[in-house]
KEDOMI-530660 format. One line per field, with one value per residue (C-alpha): residue number from 1; residue in one letter; x, y, z. Coordinates in nm, 4 decimals. Each point is the difference from the previous one (the first is absolute). Layout:
% KEDOMI-530660
i c(NUM | ...) .
aa c(a | ...) .
xx c(X | ...) .
yy c(Y | ...) .
zz c(Z | ...) .
END
This chain:
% KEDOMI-530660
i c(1 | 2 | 3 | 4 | 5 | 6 | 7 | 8 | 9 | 10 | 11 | 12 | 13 | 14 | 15 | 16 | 17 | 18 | 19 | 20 | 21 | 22 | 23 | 24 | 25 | 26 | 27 | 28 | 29 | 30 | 31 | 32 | 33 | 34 | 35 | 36 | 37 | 38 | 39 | 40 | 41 | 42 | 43 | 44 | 45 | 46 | 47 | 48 | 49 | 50 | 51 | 52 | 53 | 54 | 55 | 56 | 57 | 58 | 59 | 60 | 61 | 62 | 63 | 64 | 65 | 66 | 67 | 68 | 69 | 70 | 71 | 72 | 73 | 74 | 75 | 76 | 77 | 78 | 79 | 80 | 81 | 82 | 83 | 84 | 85 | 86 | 87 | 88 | 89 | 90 | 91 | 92 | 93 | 94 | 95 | 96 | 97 | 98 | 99) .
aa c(x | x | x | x | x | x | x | x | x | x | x | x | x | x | x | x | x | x | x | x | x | x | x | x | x | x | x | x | x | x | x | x | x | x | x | x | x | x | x | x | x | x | x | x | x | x | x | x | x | x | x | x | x | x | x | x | x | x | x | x | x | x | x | x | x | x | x | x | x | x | x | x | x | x | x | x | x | x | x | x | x | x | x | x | x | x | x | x | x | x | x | x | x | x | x | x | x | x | x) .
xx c(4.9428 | -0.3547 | -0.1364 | -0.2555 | 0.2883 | 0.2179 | 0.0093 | -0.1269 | -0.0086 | -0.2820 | 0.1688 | 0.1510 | -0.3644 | -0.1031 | 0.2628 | -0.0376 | -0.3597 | 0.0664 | 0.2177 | -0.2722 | 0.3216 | -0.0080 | 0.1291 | 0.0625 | 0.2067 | 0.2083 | 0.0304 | 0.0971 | 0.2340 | 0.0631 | 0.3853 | -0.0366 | 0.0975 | -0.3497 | 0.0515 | 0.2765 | -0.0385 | 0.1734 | -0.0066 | -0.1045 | -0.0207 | -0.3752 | 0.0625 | 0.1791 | -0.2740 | -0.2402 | 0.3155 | 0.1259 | -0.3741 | -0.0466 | 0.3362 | -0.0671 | -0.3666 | 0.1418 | 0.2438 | -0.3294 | 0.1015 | -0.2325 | 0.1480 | -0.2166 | 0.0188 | 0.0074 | 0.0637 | 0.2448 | 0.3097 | 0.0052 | 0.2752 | 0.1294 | -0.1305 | -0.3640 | 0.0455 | -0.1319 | -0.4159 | -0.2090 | -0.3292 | -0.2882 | -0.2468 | -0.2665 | 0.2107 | 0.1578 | 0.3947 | 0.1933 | 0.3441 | 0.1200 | 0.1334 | 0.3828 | -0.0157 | 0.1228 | 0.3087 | 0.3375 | 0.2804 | 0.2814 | -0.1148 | 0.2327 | -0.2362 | 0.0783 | 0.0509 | -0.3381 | 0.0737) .
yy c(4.6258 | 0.1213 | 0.2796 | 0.1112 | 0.0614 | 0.1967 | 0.3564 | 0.2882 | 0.3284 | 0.1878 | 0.2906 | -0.2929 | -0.1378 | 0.3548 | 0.0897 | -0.3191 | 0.0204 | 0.3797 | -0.0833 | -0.3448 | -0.2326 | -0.3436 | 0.1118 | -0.3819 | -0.0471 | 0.3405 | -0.1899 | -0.3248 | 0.0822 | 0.3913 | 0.0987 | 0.2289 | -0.1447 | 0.0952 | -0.2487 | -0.1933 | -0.3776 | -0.2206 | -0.3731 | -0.1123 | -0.3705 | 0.0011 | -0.0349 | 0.3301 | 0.1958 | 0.0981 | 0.0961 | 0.2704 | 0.1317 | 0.0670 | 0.1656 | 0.1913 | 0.1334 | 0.1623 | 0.1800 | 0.0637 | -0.1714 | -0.2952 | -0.3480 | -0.2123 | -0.3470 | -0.0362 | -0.3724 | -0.2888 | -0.1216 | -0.3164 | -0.2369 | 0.2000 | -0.3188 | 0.1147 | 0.3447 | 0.3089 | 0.0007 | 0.2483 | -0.0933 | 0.2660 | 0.1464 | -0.2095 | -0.2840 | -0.1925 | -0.0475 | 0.1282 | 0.0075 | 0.3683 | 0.0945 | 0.1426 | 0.3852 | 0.3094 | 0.1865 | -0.1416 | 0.2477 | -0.1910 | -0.0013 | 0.2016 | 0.2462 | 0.2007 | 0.4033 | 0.2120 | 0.1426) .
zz c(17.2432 | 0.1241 | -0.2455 | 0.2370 | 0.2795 | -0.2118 | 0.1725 | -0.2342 | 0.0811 | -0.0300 | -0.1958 | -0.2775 | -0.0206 | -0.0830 | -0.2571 | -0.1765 | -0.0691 | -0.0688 | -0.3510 | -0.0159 | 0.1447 | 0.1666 | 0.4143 | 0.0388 | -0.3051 | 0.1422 | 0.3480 | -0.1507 | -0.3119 | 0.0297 | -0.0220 | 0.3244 | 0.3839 | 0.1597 | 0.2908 | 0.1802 | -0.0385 | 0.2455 | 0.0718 | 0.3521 | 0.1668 | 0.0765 | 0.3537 | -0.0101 | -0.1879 | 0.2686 | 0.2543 | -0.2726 | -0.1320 | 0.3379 | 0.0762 | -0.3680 | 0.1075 | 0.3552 | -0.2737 | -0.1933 | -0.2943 | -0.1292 | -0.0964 | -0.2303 | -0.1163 | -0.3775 | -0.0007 | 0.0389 | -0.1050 | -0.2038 | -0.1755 | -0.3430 | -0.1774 | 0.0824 | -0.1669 | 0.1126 | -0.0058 | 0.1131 | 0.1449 | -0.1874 | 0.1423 | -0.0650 | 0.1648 | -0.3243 | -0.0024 | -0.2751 | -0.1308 | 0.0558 | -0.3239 | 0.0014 | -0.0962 | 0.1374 | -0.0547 | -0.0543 | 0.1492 | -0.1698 | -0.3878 | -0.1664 | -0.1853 | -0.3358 | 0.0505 | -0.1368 | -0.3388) .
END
């Protein structure tokens, strides 16, 4: 994954640094859909962006598709590849009732 392709709105960048909150780490781990995400062959990519933008929706490119063995890394901003740390929220963890 590309951090600096990652779509963020302009209203999420606004009310994360409102309550002094990381908009990438939102984008990245938060428990909310905000976007689709779909896989594409790369020679199919530019054929449905441009079908997408005459809809006016906008398609971006967050990165590739690699082997499982390779992991999932996300490339940082200032161009270093990381592994991207598992987090978020599990749906399927049976949780204990509030008291």
């Amino acid at each position: 994954l590309e951090l600096g392709a990652i779509p963020i709105a302009k209203s999420t960048r606004k009310a994360a640094e409102w309550i002094q909150s990381d908009p990438i780490a939102w984008a990245v781990y938060g428990g909310e859909d905000y976007e689709l995400l779909v896989t594409l062959p790369p020679k199919r990519f530019l054929k449905a962006r441009s079908a997408l933008r005459r809809l006016g929706t906008e398609f971006t490119a967050i990165g590739v598709v690699s082997p499982a063995k390779e992991g999932v890394r996300l490339r940082n901003l200032a161009g270093e590849w990381n592994d991207l740390e598992p987090r978020g929220w599990n749906h399927f963890v049976r949780r204990r009732k509030p008291r």
